[in-house]
N, C-alpha and C positions, 0 to 999 in steps of 0.2 A: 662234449660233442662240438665240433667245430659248424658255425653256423655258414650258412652261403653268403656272399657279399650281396647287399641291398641296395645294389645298381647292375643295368645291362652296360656288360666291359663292351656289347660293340655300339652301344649308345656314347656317341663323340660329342663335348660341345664344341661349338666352331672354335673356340679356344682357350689355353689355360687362361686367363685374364678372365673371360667367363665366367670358367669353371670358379675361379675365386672371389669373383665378384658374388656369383650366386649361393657362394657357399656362405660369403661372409653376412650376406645381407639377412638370410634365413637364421644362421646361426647368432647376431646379434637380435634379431625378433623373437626368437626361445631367450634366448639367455635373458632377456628383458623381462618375458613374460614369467621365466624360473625365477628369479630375483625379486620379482614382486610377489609371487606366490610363496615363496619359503623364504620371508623377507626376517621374520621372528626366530631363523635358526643361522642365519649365516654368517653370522656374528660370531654366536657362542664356539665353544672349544671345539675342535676337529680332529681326528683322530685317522689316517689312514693306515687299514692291514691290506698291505699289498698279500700276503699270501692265500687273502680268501677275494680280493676286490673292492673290497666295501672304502666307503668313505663314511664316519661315521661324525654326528653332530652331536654333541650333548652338553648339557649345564647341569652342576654339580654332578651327583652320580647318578642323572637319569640322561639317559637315552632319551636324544627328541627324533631324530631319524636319522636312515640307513644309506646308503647308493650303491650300485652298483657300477661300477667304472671299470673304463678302457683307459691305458694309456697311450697318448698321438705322438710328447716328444718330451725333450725337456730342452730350454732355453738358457744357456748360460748366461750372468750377466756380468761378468768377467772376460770372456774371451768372444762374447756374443756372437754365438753358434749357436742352431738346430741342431739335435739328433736324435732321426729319429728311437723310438722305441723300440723297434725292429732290431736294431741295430747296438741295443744296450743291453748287456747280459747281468745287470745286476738286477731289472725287470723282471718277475715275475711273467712267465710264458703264458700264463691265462691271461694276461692284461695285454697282451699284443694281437689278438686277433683284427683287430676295426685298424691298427694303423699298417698292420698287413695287407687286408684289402686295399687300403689306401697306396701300399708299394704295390701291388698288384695292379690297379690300377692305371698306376704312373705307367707300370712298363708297359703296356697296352697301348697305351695312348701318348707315350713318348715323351713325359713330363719328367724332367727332370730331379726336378727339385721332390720329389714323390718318392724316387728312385735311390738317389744322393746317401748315405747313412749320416755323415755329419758336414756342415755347410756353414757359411758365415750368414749371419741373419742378423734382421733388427728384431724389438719388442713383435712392432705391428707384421711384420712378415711370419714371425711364430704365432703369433694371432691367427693369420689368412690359411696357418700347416693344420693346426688344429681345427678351424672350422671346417675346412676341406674333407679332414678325417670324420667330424661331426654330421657333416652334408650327404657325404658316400654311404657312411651307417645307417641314417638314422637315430639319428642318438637324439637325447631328453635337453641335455646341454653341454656347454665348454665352463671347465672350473678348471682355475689354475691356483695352485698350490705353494707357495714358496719356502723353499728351503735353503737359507745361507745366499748365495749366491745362484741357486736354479730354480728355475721354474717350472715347473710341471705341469703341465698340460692333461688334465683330463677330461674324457669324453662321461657324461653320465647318462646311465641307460635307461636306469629305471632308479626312482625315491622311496621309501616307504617312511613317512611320519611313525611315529610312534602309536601315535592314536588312530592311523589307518590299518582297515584290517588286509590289505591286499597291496600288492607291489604295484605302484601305478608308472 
C-alpha cells in the first residue's frame, strides 16, 4: 500500500537552501541521537535484503536487529554523481517510495536537483539529497552503506533490537 507523503506539497519554504539547511540540521540531530542509541550494533556485520527492505545487524549467528529502509540515492565515488533511486532500476520498487515523494516534491516546488535522475555531486551534497529525502518522510535516520565505489544512501524508518518486542 502506497503511503501519502509526510509533507503539505503547497507548504513552500522560502527556499531550496532552506529546505536543505533544515533538512540537514534535523537529520544530523537523529542521526546523532541513532548513533548513540544503537551505538553496540553498528559496528557488527550488516547484511542488506533489498527484496524484503530490511537492513539487518548481527554478530555471529545471532540477530542483534532489523530496519526497515528506504532508498534516497546512491553516490558514486568514481565518477562523483547522484542518482537518484527513482531513477535506478536495479532498486527494488518497495525501496523507492520516500525518494519518490522527494521527486514529487521537487517538481512542485521547482527544485531541481529533486527532479534531476543523475547529477554531478560531491560526498557532502549527497549528504544534504538524502536528508532532504529523510526531512520530507519522516524517517528514524540517514545510514549509508558502502559498496566498491558507491554509496548508498539509506533512509531508516523504523529499528527493532532483537530483544525488543515491537517495531519502534
Amino acid at each position: 500500500m502506497k503511503q501519502e507523503p509526510l509533507y503539505d506539497l503547497k507548504t513552500r519554504v522560502s527556499s531550496y537552501w532552506e529546505l536543505a539547511s533544515k533538512a540537514s540540521m534535523v537529520t544530523e540531530s537523529m542521526t546523532h541521537l541513532f548513533r548513540k542509541r544503537y551505538a553496540d550494533i553498528l559496528a557488527d556485520r550488516r547484511e542488506f535484503q533489498q527484496e524484503c527492505g530490511d537492513l539487518i545487524w548481527s554478530a555471529g549467528d545471532r540477530e542483534q536487529a532489523r530496519a526497515k529502509v528506504q532508498i534516497a540515492g546512491t553516490h558514486s565515488l568514481e565518477s562523483y554523481t547522484w542518482r537518484w533511486a527513482w531513477d535506478n532500476p536495479t532498486i527494488e520498487s518497495l525501496l523507492l517510495e520516500d525518494a519518490e515523494n522527494a521527486r514529487l516534491y521537487g517538481v512542485v516546488h521547482g527544485i531541481d536537483d529533486l527532479t534531476q535522475p543523475v547529477w554531478e555531486c560531491s560526498k557532502d551534497h549527497a549528504w544534504v539529497m538524502a536528508a532532504i529525502v529523510f526531512y520530507l518522510n519522516k524517517g528514524r535516520t540517514v545510514f549509508v552503506e558502502q559498496y566498491e565505489h558507491l554509496e548508498i544512501y539509506m533512509i531508516i524508518k523504523c529499528i527493532d533490537r532483537a530483544s525488543d518486542t515491537q517495531m519502534k
